[in-house]
PDB file with SEQRES, HELIX, SHEET and CRYST1 records, atoms N, CA, C and O in Angstrom:
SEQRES   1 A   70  UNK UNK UNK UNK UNK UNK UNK UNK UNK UNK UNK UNK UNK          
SEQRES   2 A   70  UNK UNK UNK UNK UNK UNK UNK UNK UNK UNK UNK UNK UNK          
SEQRES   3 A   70  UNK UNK UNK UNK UNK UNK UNK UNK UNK UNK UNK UNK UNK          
SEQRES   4 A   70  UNK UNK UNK UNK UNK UNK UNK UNK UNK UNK UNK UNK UNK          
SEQRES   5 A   70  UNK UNK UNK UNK UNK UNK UNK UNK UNK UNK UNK UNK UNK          
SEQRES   6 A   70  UNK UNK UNK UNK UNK                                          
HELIX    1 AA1 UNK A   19  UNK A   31  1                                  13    
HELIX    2 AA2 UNK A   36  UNK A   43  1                                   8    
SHEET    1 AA1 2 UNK A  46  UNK A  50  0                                        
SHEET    2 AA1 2 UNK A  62  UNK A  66 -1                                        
CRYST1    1.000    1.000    1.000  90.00  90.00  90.00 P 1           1          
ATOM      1  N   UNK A   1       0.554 -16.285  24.697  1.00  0.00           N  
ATOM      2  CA  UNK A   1      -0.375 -16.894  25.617  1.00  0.00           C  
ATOM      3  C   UNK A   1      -1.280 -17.851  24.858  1.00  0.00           C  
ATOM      4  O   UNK A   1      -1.858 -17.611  23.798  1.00  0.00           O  
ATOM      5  N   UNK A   2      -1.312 -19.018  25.593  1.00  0.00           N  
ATOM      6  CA  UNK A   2      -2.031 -19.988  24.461  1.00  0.00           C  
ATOM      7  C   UNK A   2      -3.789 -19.852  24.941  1.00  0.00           C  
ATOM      8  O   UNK A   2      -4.207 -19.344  25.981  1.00  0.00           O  
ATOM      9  N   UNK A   3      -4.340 -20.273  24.190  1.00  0.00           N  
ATOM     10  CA  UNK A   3      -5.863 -19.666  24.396  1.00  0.00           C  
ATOM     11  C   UNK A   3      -6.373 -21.710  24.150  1.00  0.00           C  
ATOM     12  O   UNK A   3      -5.963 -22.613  23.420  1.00  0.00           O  
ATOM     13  N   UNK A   4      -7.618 -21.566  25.418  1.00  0.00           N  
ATOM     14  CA  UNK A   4      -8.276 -22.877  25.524  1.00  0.00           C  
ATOM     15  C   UNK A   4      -9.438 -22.367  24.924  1.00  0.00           C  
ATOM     16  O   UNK A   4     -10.413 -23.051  25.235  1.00  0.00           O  
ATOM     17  N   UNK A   5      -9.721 -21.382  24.149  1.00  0.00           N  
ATOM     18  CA  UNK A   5     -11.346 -21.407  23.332  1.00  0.00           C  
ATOM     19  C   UNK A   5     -11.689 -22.279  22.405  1.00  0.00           C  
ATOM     20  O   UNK A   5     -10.934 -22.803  21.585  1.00  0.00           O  
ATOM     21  N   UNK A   6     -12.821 -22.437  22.529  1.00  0.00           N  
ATOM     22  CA  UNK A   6     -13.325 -23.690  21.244  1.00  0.00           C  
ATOM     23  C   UNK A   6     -12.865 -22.783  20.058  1.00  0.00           C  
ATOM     24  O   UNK A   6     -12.844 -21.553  20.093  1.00  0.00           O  
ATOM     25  N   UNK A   7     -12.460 -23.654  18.889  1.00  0.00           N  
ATOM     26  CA  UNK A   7     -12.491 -23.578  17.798  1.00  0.00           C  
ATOM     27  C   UNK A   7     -13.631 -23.469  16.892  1.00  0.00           C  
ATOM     28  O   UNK A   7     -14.492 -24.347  16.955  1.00  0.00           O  
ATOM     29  N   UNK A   8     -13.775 -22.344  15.914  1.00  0.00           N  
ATOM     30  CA  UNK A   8     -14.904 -21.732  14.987  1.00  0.00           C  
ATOM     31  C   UNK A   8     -15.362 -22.690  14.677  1.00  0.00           C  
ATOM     32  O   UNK A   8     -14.606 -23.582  14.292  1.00  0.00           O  
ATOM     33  N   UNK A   9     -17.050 -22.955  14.717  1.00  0.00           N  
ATOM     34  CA  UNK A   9     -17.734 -24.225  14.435  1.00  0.00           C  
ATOM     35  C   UNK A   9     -17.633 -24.877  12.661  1.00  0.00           C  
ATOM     36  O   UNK A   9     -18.026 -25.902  12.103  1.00  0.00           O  
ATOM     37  N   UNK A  10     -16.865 -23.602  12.219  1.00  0.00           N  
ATOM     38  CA  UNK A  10     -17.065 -24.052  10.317  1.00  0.00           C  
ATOM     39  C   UNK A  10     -15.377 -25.134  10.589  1.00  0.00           C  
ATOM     40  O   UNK A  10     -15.053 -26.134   9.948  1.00  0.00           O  
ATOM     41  N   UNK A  11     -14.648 -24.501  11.668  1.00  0.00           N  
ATOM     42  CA  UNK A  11     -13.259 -25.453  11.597  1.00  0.00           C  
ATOM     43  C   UNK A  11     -13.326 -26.335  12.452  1.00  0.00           C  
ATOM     44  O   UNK A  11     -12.363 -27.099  12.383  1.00  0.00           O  
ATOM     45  N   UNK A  12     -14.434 -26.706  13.665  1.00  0.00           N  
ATOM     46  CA  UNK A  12     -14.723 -28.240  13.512  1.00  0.00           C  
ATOM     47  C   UNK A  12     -15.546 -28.893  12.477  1.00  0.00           C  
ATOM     48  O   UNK A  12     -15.721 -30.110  12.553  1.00  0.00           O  
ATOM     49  N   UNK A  13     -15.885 -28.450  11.856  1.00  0.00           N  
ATOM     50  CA  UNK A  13     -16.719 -28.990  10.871  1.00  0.00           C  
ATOM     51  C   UNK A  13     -15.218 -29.440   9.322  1.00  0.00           C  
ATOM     52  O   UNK A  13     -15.408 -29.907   8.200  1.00  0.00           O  
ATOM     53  N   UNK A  14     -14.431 -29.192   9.728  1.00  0.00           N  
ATOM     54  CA  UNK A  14     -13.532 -29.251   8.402  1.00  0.00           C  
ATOM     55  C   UNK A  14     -13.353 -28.400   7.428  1.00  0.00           C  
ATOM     56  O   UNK A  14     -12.443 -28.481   6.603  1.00  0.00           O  
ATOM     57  N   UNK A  15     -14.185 -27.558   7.465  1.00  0.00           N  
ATOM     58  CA  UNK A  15     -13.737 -26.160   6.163  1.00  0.00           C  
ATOM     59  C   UNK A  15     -12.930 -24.932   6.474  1.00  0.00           C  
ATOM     60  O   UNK A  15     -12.423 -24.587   7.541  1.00  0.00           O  
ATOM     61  N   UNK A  16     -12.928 -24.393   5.375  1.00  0.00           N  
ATOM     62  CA  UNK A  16     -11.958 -23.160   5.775  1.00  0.00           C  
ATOM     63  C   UNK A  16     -12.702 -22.138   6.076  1.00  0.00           C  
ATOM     64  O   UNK A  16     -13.727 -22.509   6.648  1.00  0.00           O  
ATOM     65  N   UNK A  17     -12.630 -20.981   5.937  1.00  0.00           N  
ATOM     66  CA  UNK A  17     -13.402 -19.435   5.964  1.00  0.00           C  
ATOM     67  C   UNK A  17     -13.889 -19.461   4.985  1.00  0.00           C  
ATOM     68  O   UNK A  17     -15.052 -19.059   4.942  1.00  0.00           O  
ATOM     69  N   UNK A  18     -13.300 -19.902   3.843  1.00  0.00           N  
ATOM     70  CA  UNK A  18     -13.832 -19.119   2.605  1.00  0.00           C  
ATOM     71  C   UNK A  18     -15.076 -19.936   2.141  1.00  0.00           C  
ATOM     72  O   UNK A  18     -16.167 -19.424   1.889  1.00  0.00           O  
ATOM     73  N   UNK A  19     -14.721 -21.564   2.039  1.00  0.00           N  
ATOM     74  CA  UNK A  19     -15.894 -22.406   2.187  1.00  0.00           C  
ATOM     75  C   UNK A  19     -17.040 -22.185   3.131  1.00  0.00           C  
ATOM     76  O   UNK A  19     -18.179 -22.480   2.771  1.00  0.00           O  
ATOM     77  N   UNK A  20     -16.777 -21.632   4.437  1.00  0.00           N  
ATOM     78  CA  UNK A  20     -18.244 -21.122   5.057  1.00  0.00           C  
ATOM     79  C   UNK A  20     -18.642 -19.871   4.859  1.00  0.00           C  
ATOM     80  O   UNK A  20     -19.487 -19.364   5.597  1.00  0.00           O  
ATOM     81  N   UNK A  21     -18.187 -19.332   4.024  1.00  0.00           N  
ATOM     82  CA  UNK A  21     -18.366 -18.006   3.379  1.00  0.00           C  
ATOM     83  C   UNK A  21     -19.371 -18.042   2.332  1.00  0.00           C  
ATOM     84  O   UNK A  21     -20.434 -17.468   2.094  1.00  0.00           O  
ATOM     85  N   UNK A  22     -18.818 -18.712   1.926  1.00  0.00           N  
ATOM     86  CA  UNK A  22     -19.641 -19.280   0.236  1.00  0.00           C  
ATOM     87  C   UNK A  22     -20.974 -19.753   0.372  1.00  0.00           C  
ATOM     88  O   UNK A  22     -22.024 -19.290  -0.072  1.00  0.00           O  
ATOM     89  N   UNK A  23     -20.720 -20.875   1.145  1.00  0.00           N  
ATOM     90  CA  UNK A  23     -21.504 -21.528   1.763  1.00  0.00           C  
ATOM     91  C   UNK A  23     -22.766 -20.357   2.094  1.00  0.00           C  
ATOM     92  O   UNK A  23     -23.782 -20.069   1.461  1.00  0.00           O  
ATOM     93  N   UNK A  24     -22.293 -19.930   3.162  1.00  0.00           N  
ATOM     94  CA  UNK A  24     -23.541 -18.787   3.754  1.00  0.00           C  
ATOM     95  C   UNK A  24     -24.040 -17.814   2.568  1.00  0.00           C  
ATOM     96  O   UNK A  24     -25.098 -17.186   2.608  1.00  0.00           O  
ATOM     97  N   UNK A  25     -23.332 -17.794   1.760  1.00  0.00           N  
ATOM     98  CA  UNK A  25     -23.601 -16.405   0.763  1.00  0.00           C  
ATOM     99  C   UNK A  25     -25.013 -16.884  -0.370  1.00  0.00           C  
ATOM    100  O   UNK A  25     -26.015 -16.261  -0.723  1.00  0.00           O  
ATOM    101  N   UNK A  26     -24.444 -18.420  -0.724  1.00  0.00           N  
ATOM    102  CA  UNK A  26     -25.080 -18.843  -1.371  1.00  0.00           C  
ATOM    103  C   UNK A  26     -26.713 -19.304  -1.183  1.00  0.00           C  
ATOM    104  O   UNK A  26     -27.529 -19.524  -2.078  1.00  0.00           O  
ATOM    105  N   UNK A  27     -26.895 -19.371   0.236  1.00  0.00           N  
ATOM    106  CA  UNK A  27     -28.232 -19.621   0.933  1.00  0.00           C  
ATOM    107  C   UNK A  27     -28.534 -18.147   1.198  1.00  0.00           C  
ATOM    108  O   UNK A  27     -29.744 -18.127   1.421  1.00  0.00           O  
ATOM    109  N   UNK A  28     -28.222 -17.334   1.257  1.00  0.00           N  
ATOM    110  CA  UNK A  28     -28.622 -15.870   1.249  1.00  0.00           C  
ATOM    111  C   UNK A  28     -28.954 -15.480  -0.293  1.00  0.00           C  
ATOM    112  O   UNK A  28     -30.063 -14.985  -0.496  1.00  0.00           O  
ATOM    113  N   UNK A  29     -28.285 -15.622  -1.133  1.00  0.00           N  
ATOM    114  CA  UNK A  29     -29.118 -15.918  -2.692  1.00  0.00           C  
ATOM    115  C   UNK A  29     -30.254 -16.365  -2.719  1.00  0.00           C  
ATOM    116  O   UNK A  29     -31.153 -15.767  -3.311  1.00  0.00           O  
ATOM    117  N   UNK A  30     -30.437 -17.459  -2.110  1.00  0.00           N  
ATOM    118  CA  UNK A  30     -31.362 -18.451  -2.726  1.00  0.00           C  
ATOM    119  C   UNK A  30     -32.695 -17.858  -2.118  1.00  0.00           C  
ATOM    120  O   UNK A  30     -33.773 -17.851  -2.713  1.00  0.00           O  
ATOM    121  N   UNK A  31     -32.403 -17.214  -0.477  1.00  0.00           N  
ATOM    122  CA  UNK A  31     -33.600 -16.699  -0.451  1.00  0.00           C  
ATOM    123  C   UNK A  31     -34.276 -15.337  -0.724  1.00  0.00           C  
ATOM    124  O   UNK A  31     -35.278 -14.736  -0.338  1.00  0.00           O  
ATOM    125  N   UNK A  32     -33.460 -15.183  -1.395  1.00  0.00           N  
ATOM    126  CA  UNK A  32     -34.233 -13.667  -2.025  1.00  0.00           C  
ATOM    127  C   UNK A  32     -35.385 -14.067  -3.178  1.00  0.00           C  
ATOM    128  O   UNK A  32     -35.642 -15.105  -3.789  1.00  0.00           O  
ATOM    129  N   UNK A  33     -36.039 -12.490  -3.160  1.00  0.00           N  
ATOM    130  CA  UNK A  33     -36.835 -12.917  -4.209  1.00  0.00           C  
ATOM    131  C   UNK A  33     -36.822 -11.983  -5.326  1.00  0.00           C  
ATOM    132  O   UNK A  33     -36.170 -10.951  -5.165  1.00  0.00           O  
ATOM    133  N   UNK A  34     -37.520 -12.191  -6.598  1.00  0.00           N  
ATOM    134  CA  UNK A  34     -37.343 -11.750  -7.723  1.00  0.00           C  
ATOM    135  C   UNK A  34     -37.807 -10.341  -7.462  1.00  0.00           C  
ATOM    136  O   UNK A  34     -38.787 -10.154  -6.740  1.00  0.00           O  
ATOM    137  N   UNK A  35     -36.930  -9.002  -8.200  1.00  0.00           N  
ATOM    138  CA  UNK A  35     -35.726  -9.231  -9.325  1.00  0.00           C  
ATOM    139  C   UNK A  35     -34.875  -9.415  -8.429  1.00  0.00           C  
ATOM    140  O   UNK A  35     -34.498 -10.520  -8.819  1.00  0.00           O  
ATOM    141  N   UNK A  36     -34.137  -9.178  -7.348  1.00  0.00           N  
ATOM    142  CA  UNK A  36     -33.229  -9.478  -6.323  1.00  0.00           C  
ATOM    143  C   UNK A  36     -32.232 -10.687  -6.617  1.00  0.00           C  
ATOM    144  O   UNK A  36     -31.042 -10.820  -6.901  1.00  0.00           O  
ATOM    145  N   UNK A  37     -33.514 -11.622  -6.366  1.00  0.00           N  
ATOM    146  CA  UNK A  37     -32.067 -13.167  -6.520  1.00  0.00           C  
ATOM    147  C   UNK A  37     -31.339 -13.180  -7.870  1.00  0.00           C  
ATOM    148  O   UNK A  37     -30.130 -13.410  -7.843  1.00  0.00           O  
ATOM    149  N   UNK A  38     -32.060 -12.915  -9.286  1.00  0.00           N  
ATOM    150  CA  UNK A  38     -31.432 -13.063 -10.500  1.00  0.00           C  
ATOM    151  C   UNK A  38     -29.660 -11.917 -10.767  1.00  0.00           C  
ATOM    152  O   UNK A  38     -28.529 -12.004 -11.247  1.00  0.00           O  
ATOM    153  N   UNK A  39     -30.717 -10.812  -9.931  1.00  0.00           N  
ATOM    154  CA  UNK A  39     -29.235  -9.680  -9.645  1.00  0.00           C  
ATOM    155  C   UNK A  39     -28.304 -10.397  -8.844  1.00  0.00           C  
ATOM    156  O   UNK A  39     -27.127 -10.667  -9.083  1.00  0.00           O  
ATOM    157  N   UNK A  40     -28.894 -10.620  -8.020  1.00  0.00           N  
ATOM    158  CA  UNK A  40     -27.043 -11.359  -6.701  1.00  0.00           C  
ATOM    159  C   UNK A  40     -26.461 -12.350  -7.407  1.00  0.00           C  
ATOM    160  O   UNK A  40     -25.243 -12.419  -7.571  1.00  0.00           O  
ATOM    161  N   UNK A  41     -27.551 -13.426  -8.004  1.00  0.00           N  
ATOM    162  CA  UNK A  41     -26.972 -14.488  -9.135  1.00  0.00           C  
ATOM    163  C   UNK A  41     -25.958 -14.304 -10.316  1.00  0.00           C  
ATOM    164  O   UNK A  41     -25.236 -15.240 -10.661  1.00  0.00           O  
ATOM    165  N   UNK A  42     -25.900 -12.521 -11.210  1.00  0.00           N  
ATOM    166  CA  UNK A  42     -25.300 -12.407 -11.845  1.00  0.00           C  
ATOM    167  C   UNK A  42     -23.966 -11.750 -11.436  1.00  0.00           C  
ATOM    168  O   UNK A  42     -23.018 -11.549 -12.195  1.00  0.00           O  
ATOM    169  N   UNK A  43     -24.054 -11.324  -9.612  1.00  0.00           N  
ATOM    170  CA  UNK A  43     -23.122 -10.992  -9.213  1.00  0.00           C  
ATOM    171  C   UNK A  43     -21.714 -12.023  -9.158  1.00  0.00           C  
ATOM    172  O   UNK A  43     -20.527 -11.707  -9.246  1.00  0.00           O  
ATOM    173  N   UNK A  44     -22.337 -13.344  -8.979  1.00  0.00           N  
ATOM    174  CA  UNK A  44     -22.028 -14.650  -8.396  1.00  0.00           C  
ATOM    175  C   UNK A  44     -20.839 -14.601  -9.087  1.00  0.00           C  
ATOM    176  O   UNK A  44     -19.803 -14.726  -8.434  1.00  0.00           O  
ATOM    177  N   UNK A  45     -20.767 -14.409 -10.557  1.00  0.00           N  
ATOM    178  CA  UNK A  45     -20.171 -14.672 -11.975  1.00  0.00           C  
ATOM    179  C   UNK A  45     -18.385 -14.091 -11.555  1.00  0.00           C  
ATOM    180  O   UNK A  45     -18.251 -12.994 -11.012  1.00  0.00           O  
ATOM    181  N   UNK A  46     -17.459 -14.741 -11.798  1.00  0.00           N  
ATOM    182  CA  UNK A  46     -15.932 -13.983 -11.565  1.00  0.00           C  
ATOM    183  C   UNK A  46     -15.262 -14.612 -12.981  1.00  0.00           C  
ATOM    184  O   UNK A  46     -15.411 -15.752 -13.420  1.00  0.00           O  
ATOM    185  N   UNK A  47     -14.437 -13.447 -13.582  1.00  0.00           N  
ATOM    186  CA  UNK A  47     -13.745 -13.292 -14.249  1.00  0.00           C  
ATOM    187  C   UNK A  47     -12.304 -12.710 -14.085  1.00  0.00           C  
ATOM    188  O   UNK A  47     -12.010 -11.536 -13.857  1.00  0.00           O  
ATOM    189  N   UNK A  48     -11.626 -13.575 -14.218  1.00  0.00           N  
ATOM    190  CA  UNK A  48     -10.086 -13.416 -13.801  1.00  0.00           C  
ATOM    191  C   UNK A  48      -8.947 -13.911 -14.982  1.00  0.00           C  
ATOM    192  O   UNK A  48      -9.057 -14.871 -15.745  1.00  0.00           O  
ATOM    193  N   UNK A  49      -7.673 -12.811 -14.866  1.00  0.00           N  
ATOM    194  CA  UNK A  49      -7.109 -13.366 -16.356  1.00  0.00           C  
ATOM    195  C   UNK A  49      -5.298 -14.132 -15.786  1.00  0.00           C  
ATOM    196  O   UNK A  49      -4.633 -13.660 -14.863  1.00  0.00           O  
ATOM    197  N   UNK A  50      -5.092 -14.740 -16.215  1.00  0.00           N  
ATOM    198  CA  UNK A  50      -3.733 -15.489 -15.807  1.00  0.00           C  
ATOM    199  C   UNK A  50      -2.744 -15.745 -16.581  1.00  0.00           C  
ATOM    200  O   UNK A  50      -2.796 -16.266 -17.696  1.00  0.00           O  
ATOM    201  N   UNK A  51      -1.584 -15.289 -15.852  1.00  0.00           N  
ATOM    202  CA  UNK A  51      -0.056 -15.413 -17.262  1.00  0.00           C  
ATOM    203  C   UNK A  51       0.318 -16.066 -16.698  1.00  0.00           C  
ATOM    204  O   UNK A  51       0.094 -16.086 -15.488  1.00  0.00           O  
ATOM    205  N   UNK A  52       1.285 -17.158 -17.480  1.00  0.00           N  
ATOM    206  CA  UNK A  52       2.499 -17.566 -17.270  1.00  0.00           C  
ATOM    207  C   UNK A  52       3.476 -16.547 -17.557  1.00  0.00           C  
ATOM    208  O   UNK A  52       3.319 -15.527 -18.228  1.00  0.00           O  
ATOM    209  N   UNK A  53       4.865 -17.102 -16.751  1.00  0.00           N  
ATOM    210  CA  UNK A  53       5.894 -16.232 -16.622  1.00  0.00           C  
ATOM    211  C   UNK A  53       7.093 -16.793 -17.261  1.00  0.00           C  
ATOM    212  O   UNK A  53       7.589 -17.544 -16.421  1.00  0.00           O  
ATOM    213  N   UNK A  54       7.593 -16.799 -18.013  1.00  0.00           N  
ATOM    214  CA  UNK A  54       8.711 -17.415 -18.455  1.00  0.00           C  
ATOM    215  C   UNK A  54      10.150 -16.325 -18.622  1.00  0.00           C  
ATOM    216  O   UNK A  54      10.124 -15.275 -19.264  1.00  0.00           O  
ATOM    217  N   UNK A  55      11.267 -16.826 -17.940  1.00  0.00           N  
ATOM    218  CA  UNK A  55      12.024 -15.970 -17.909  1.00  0.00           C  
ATOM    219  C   UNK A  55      11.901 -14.602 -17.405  1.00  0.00           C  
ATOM    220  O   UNK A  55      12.351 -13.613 -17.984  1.00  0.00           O  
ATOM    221  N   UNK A  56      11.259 -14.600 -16.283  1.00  0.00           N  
ATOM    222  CA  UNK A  56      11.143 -13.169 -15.595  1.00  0.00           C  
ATOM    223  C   UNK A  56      10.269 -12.079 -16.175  1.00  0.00           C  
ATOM    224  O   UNK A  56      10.045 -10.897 -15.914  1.00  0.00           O  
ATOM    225  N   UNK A  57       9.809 -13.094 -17.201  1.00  0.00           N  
ATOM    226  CA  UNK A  57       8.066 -11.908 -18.187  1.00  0.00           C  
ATOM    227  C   UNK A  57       7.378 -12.860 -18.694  1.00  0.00           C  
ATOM    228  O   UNK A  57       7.510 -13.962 -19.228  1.00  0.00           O  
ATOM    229  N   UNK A  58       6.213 -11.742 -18.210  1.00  0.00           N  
ATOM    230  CA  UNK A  58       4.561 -12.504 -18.311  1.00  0.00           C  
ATOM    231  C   UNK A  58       4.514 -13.026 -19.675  1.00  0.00           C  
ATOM    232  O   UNK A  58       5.660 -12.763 -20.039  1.00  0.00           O  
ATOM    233  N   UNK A  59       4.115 -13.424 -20.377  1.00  0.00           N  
ATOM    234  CA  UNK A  59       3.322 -14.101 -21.296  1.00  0.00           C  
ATOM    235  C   UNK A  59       2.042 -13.674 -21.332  1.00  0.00           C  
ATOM    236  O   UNK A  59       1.540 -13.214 -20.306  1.00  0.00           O  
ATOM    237  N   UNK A  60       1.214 -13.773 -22.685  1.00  0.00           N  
ATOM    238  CA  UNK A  60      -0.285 -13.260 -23.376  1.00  0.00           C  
ATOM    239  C   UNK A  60      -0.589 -13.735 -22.053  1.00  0.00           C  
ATOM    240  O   UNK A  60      -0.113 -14.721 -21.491  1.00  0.00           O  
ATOM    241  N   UNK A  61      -1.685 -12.678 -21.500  1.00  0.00           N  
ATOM    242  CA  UNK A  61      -2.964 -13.371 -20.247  1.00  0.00           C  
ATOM    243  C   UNK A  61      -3.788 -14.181 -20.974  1.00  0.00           C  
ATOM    244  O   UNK A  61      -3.954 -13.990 -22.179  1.00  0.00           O  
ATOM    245  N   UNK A  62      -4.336 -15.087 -20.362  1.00  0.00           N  
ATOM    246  CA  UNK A  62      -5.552 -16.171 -20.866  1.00  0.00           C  
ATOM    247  C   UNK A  62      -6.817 -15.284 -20.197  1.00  0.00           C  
ATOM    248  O   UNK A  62      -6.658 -15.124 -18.987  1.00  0.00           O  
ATOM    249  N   UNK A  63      -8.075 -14.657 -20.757  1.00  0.00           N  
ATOM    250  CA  UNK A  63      -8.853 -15.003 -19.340  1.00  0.00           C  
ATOM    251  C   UNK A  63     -10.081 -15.611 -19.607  1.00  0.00           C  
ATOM    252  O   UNK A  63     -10.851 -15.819 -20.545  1.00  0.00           O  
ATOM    253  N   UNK A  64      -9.944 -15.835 -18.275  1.00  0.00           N  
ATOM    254  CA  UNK A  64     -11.145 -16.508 -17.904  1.00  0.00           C  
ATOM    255  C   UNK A  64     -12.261 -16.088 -16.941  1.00  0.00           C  
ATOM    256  O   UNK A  64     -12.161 -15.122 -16.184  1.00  0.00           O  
ATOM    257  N   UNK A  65     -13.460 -16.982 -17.039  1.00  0.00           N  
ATOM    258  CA  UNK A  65     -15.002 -16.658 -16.640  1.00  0.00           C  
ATOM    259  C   UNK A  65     -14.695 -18.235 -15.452  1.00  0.00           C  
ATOM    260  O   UNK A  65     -13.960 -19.169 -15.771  1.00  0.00           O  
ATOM    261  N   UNK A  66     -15.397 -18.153 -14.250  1.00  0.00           N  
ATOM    262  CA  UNK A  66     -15.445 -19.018 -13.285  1.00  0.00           C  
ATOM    263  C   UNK A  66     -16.728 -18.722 -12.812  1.00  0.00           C  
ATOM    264  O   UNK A  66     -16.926 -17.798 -12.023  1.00  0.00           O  
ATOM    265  N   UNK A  67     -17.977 -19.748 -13.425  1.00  0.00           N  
ATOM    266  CA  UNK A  67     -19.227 -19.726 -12.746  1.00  0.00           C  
ATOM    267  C   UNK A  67     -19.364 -20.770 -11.822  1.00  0.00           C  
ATOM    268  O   UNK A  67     -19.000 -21.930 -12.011  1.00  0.00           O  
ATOM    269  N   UNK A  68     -19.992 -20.247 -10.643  1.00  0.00           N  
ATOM    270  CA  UNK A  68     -20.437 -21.959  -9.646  1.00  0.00           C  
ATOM    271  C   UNK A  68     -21.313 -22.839  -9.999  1.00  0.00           C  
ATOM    272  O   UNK A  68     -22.390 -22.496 -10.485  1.00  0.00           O  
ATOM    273  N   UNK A  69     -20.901 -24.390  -9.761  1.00  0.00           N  
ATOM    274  CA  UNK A  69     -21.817 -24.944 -10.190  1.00  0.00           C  
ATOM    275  C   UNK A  69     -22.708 -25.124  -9.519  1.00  0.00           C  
ATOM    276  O   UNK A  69     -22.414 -25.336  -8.343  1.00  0.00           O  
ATOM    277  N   UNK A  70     -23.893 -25.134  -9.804  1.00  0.00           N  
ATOM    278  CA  UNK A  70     -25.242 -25.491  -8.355  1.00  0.00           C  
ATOM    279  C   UNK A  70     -25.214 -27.439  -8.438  1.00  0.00           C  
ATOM    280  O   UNK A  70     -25.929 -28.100  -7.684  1.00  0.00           O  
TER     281      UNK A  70                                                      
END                                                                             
């Protein structure tokens, strides 16, 4: 059944979920206040590690740190 509802205002706007996700998360940071914001700030921080695969096996993981930029 096809549905005539408007479309989520972040997907007329052009973004995805995750971009209005972020988006919102990051203005919810900003208004906290101390010690609070410095804690959610160090939450912010992601660390993730990544192989290549060659021939059907992983290879050494690299990892890495991914901070946002303000």
């Amino acid at each position: 059944m096809a549905s005539n509802a408007a479309a989520p205002f972040w997907r007329s706007a052009g973004m995805t979920y995750i971009t209005y996700s972020n988006l919102c998360a990051n203005l919810v940071r900003n208004c906290l206040k101390e010690p609070y914001k410095s804690e959610a700030l160090t939450r912010e921080k992601v660390h993730y590690s990544v192989s290549k695969w060659v021939d059907g096996k992983p290879q050494k993981p690299t990892i890495r740190s991914d901070t946002p930029e303000e």
